[in-house]
N, C-alpha and C positions, 0 to 999 in steps of 0.2 A: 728819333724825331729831331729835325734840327729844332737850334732852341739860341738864347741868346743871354753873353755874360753881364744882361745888363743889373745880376742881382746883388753884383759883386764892383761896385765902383773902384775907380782904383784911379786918381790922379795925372796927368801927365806933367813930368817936373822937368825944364828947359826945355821942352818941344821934345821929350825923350820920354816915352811910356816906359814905365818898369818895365821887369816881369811880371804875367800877369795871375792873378789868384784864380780865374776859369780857364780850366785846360780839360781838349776833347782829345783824347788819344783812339786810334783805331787798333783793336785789338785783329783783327779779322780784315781780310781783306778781300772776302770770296761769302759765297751764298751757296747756301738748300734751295733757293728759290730764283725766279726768272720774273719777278714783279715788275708791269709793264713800263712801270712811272719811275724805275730806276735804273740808275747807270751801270751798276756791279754787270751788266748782262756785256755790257764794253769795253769792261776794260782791257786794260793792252797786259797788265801783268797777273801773277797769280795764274791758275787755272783757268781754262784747260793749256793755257799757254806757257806755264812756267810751272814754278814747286808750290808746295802749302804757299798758301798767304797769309801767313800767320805771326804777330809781332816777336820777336825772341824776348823771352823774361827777364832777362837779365838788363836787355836795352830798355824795354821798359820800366824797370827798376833806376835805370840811370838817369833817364828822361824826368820823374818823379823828383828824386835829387834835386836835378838839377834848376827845376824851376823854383825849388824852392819851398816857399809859403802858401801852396793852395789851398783855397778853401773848395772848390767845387770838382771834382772831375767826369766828367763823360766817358766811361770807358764804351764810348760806338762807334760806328762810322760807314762805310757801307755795304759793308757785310753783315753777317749773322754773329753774333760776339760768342755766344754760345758754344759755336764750332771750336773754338780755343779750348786743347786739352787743359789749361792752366789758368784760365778764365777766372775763377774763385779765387785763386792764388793771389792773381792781380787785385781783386776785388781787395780782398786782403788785409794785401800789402801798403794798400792806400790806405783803407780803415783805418787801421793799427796808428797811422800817423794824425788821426782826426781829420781824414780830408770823406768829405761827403762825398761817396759815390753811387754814378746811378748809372741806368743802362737801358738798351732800347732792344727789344728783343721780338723775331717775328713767331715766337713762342713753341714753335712745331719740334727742338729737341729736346723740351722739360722732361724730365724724368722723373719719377719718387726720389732722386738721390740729389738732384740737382735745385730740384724746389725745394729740399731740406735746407740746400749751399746757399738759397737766395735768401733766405733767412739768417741763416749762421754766419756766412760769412764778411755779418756787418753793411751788405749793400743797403740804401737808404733808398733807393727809391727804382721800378723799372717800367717802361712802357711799352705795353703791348700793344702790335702795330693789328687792328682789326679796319678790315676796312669795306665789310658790306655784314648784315644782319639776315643774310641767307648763303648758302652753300652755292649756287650758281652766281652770285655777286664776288662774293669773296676768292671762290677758286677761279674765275676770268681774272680777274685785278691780279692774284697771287699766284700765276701758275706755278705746280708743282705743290703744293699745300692741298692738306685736308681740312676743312671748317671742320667737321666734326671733332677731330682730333686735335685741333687748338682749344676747341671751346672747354673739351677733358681736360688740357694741359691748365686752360685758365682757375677751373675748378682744382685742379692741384695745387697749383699753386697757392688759391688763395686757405685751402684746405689745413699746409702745411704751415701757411701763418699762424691760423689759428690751434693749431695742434703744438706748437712750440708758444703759443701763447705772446706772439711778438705783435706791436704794431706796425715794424719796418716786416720788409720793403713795404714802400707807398706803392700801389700798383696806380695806373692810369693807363686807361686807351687810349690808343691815337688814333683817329682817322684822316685818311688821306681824303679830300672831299674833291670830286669829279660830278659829269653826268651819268655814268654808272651807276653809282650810289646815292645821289642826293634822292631820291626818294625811299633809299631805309636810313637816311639820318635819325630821325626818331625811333625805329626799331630797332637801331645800335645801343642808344642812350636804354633803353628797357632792359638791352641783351646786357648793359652792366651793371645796372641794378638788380638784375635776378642775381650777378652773379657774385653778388658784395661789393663792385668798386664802385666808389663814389665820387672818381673825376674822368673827365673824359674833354681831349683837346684835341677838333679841330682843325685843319689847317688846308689850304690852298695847295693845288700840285705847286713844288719849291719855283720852279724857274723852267723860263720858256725857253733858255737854251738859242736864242737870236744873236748870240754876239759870232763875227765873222771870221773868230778865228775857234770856233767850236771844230773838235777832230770830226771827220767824214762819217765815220764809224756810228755816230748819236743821230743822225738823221730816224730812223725807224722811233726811238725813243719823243725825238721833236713832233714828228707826224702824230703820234698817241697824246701826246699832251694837246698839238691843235685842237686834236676832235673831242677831250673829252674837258677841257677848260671851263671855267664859269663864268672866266671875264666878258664873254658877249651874250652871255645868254639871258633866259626871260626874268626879267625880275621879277616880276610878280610872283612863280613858280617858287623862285629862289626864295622869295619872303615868307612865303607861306609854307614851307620848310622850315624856313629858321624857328618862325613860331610854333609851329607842331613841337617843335625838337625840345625848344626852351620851354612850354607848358609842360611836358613831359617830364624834362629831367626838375622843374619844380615840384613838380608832385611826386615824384619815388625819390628825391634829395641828394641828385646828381649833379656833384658841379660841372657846369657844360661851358668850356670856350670854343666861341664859335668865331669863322676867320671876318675879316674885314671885306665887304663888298663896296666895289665900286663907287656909289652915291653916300655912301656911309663918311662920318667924322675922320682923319688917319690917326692912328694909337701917335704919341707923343710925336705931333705934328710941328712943334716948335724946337724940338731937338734934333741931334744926329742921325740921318737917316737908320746907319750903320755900327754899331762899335767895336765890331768882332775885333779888327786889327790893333786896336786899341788896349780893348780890358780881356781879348778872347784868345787861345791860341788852338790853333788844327793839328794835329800830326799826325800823317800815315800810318801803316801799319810797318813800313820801311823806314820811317824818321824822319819824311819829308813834309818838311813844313809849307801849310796851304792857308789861303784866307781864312777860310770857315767852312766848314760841314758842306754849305750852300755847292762847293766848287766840286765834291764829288770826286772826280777822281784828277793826280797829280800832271797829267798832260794836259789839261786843261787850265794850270797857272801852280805853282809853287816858288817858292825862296831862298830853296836849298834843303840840307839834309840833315838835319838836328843832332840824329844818334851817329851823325861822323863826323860834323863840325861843330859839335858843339851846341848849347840852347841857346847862350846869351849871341855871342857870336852869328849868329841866323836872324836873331829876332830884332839885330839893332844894326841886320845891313841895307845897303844901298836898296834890296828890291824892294825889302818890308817898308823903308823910309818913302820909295815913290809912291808905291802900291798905296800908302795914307795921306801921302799929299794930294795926289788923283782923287780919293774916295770922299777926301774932305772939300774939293771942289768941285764947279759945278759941272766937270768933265770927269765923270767918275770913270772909272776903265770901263768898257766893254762886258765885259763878265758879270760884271752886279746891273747892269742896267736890266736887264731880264726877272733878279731876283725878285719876291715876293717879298723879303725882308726889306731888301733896298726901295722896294714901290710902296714900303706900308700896308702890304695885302696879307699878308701870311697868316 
């Protein structure tokens, strides 16, 4: 689930951002799945076009180092993080140092061994990506996915929390909200209450993918988002949803965030659209450093290559310095003008 380091403030001192204390690293850079509303199905490296796409451990161990003092990390990105034989290891390896890790998982390779690891191995928090409250909803949005077989995997999960007697991981669902599914929005929120989780977050397809120098290859993915968006659709419909969904999860005591609609207030409208580049940092599952999550995959904008020139050295060059001077005027680049984060919709 993209997400955003604004919980983690962190100064900028001479017009120079430190390091920053939120860092999303990509363990994974390939999918089990062909989900419509994602990029992984185009990208140019990894499979079936290249090797594993899988971060090396040790580079991510050095990465970790290297930043420093975090407090938060993301091990996701846009793949399945799961598929990492050493996934825990990582999980870990950050714990052990007191940095809070979480992780975003489309749930379908949990296993009895591995729901034990999300417990033990210190993660703090993971979100399961659910994204309709019936089998024919969910398996069109997720092709290659069983509902059934998630929904087991959810019930493991939460099984072996309480059989280890932990309160971590936090579980939350995420749903991706389209015209597919806005009508089992509220049968989601029930589908987490039966199953013990008691958050559930919301959120807007990310980005419409309109900037002109988007690669050829994301056209079919743009077309999916046209037809299934909510930015032009009927409000009323829409309202009356949101309210089904929020009486709901009041009554079974499900915190529900639900995204920003059009005529609606914008979340902190008097602040920076954006802070990723600021207080937040990306990095591939190969060490290349990107805005944020938002940008998806590395041909589509990056700044260099972190696990071969270094963290600081990346984070305080020429590209990173325009990329924020753009984003903090009123000519933001091309690539966020699309985003949901950058429009305040997300």
């Amino acid at each position: 689930m993209p997400t955003s380091p604004d919980s983690l403030p962190l100064p900028v001192v001479d017009g120079e951002p430190p390091l920053p204390r939120f860092l999303q690293i990509e363990p994974v850079g390939q999918c089990n799945l062909r989900c419509r509303m994602c990029a992984i199905q185009f990208r140019a490296d990894g499979p079936p076009h290249g090797p594993p796409a899988f971060i090396d451990e040790a580079i991510f161990q050095r990465l970790i180092e290297q930043f420093g003092a975090i407090g938060e990390l993301q091990l996701q990105g846009l793949g399945e993080p799961m598929m990492h034989p050493r996934f825990f290891e990582m999980v870990s390896f950050a714990a052990e140092r007191g940095i809070r890790v979480s992780t975003n998982t489309n749930l379908t390779l949990l296993t009895p061994a591995r729901a034990r690891s999300c417990v033990t191995s210190g993660l703090s928090s993971i979100h399961v990506s659910i994204d309709g409250a019936s089998a024919a909803t969910y398996e069109f949005i997720r092709p290659g996915a069983r509902f059934a077989k998630v929904l087991r995997n959810l019930h493991r999960l939460m099984d072996a929390r309480q059989s280890l007697k932990s309160v971590t991981p936090h579980v939350r669902i995420v749903m991706v909200l389209m015209q597919r599914n806005l009508d089992e929005l509220s049968d989601i929120v029930t589908l987490a209450a039966t199953y013990g989780v008691t958050e559930m977050f919301v959120q807007h397809l990310c980005h419409d993918f309109t900037e002109g120098t988007l690669p050829v290859n994301y056209a079919p993915m743009r077309t999916f988002i046209d037809t299934e968006t909510l930015e032009h659709q009927d409000k009323a419909r829409i309202d009356a949803r949101f309210t089904q969904a929020r009486e709901t999860a009041q009554r079974l005591g499900v915190n529900l965030r639900l995204p920003r609609m059009g005529t609606e207030p914008a979340r902190n409208e008097d602040g920076p659209r954006c802070e990723w580049p600021w207080k937040g940092a990306y990095v591939s599952y190969k060490g290349e450093a990107m805005p944020c999550c938002m940008v998806s995959t590395p041909d589509r904008m990056q700044f260099g290559n972190m696990a071969q020139r270094g963290v600081e050295p990346i984070w305080h060059n020429e590209l990173y310095r325009s990329f924020r001077t753009a984003l903090a005027s009123d000519s933001p680049p091309d690539i966020c003008r699309g985003c949901a984060v950058y429009r305040r919709r997300f």
